[in-house]
C-alpha positions in Angstrom: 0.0 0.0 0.0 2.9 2.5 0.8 4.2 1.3 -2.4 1.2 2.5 -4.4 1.2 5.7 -2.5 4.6 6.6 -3.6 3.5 5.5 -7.0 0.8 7.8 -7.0 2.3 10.9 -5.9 4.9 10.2 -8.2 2.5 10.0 -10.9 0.9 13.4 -9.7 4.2 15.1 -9.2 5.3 14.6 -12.9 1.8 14.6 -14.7 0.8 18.2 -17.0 -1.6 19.2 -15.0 0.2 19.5 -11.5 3.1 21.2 -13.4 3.3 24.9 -12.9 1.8 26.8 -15.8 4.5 29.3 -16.9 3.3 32.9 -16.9 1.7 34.4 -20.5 3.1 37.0 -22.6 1.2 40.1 -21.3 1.9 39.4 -17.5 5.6 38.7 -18.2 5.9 42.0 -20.3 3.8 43.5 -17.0 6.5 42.8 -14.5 9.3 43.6 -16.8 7.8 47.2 -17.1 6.4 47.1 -13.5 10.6 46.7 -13.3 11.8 49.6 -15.4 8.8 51.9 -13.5 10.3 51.0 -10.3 13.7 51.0 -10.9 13.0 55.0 -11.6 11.4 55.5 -8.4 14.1 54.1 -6.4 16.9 55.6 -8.5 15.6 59.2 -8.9 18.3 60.7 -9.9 18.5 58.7 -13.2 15.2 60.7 -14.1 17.2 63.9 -14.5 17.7 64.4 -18.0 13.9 63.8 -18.3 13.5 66.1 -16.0 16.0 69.2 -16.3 16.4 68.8 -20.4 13.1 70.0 -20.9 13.3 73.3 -18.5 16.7 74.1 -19.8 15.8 74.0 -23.7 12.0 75.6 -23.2 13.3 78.6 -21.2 17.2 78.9 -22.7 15.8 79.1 -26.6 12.4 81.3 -25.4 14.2 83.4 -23.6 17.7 83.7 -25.5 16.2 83.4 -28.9 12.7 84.4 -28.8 12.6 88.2 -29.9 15.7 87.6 -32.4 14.0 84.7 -34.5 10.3 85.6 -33.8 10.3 89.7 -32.5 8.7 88.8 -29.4 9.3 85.4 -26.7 5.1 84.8 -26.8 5.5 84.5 -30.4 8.2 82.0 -30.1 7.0 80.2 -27.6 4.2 79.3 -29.8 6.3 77.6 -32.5 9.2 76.5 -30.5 7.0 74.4 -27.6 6.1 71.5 -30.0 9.7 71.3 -31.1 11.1 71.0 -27.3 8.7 68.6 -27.1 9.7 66.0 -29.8 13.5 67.7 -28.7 13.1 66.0 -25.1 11.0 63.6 -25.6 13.7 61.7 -28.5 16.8 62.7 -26.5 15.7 60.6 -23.6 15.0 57.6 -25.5 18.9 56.2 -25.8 18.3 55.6 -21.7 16.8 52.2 -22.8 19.5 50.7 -24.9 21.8 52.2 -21.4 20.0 50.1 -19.1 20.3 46.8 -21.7 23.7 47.7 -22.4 24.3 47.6 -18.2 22.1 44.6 -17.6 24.2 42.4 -20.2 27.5 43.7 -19.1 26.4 42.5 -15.4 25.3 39.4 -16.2 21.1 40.3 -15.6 20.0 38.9 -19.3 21.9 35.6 -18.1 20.4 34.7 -15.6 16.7 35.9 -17.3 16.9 34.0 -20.1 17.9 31.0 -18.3 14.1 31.4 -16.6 11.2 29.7 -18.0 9.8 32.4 -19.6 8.8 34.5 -23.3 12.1 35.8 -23.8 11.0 39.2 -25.5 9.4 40.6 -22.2 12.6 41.8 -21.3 12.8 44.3 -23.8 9.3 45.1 -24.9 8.6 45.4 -20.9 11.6 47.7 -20.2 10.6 49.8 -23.8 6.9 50.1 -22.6 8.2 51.1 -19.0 10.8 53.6 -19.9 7.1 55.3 -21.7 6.7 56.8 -18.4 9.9 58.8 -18.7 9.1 60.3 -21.8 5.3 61.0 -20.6 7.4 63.0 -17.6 9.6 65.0 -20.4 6.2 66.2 -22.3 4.2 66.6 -19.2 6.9 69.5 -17.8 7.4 71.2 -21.5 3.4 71.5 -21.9 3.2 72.3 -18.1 6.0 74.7 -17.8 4.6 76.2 -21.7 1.3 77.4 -20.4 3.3 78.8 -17.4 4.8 81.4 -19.7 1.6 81.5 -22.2 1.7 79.0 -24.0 -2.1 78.4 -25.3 -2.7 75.9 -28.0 -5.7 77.1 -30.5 -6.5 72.9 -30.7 -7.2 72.7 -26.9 -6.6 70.2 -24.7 -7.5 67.6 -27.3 -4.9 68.9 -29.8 -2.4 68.8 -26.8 -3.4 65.5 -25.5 -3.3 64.0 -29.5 0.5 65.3 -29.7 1.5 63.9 -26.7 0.4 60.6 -27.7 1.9 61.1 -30.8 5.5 61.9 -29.5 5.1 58.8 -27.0 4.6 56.7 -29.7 6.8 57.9 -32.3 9.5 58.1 -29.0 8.6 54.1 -28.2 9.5 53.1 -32.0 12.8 55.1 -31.9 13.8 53.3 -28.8 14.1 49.9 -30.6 17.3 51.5 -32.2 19.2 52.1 -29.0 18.5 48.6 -28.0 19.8 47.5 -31.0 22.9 49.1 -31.1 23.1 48.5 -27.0 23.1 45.0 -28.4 26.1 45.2 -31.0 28.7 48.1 -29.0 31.1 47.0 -26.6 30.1 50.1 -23.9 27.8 52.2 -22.7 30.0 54.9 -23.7 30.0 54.0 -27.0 26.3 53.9 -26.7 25.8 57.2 -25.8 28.3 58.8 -28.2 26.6 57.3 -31.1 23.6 58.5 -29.7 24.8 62.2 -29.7 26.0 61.9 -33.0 22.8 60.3 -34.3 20.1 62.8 -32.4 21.5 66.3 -32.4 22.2 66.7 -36.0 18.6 65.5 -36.4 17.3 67.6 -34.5 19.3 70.8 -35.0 19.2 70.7 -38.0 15.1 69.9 -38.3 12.5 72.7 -38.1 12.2 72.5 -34.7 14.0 76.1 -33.6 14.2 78.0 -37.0 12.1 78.4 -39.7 13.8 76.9 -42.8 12.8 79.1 -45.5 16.1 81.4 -43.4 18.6 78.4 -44.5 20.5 77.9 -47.4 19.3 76.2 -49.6 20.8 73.1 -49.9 20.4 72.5 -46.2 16.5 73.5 -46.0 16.3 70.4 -48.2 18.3 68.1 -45.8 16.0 69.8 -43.0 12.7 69.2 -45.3 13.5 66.0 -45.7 14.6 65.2 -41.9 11.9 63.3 -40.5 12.2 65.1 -37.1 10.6 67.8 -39.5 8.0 66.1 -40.2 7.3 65.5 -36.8 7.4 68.8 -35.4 5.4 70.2 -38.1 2.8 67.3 -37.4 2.8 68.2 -33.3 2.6 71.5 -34.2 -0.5 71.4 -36.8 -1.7 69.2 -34.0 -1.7 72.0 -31.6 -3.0 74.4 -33.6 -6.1 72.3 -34.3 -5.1 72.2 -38.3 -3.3 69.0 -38.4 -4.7 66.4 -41.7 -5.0 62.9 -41.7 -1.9 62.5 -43.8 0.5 64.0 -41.3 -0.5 61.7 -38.8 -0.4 58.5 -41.0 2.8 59.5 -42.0 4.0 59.8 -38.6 2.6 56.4 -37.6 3.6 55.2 -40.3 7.4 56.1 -40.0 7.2 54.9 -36.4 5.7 51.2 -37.6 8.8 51.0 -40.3 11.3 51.9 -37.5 9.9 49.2 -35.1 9.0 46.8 -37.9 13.1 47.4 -38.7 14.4 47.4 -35.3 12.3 45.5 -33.3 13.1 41.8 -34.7 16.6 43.0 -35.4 17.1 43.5 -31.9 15.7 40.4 -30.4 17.7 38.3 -33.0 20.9 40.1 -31.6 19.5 39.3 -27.9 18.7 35.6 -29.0 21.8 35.2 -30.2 24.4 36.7 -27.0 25.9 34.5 -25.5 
């Protein structure tokens, strides 16, 4: 009888149904941005260039450059905000691939992907958990814009409708930095390719001069820049005169980038060893 008891539990112990399920895809990508989220809290400090790069480049260019380019800093202030908020919102991004680049250097994607678990949650958790940095960068330009006057003609739909466009457009551009976090040998590295990736792009966009003042051969490269594009979408956006075809052309520069990127990047991370 003690025999057949043994046998039994035995059975039990190995059979499908008393095995633990293994978590799904959604709740695993939960935790992993439940993760980034609270990795912020307990490391403020690493929220400062969310934090301080969007009250340094709103108030610096109003105030420095406002009645030079524009003959008054209201003026100014109208055009420029939507800028500093695609300027902020993308210059934050390259924290992700930081964070990857860290967490493979220590040995943190080890000892993940040795867990029973759907491997990409690690990244598209951290990506959709890092969101809530750049929803802090665009919540202190538009708050600290209507401090100094800033008032949007589309109203808080128009400002709500940008936001969500920068977020998304900001999620997409993210897949880069992981990729490249993936392929250099340092953080360094990392964020020195992202400097000389980002500010020509955006300096040399629309998003603190008016173009038709450039030469002409480089208002073509800033025509063509997609950060252009962008601005002049968040802008049209905020004014409440944006068309259909801006938007899909945002979205659908931000689905190429992530269709791109994306499975690039979690071929790289299936394939560290």
């Amino acid at each position: 009888m003690t025999a057949s008891l043994a046998t039994g539990n035995l059975h039990d112990a190995l059979s499908p149904i008393a095995r633990q399920t293994l978590p799904g895809r959604l709740s695993t990508t939960g935790v992993f941005a439940w993760r980034a989220l609270v990795k912020l809290r307990r490391v403020p400090e690493q929220m400062t260039d969310a934090i301080v790069l969007p009250v340094l480049f709103t108030l610096m260019f109003t105030y420095l450059f406002g009645s030079a380019l524009s003959g008054s800093t209201g003026a100014y202030l109208h055009e420029l905000l939507p800028g500093t908020l695609v300027f902020t919102a993308l210059l934050v991004t390259v924290y992700t691939g930081l964070v990857l680049k860290t967490d493979l250097d220590r040995g943190v994607l080890d000892r993940f992907r040795s867990m029973p678990m759907w491997r990409p949650a690690l990244i598209a958790g951290s990506l959709l958990g890092d969101a809530g940095r750049y929803l802090v960068s665009t919540t202190i330009v538009i708050g600290l814009g209507l401090l100094m006057g800033f008032r949007p003609a589309g109203g808080i739909t128009g400002v709500l409708s940008g936001i969500a466009l920068v977020l998304l457009f900001a999620y997409s551009l993210s897949w880069i930095w992981t990729t490249l976090a993936l392929l250099v040998r340092t953080p360094a590295t990392l964020t020195m390719a992202s400097f000389l990736v980002q500010f020509p792009l955006t300096f040399m966009s629309n998003v603190f001069v008016d173009p038709a003042t450039m030469p002409g051969w480089l208002r073509t490269f800033v025509e063509a820049n997609p950060v252009s594009h962008l601005v002049t979408t968040e802008r049209a956006l905020m004014d409440g005169t944006a068309t259909t075809g801006q938007v899909v052309g945002v979205l659908l520069a931000a689905a190429a980038v992530t269709a791109v990127f994306a499975p690039l990047t979690m071929y790289l991370y299936r394939s560290q060893r």
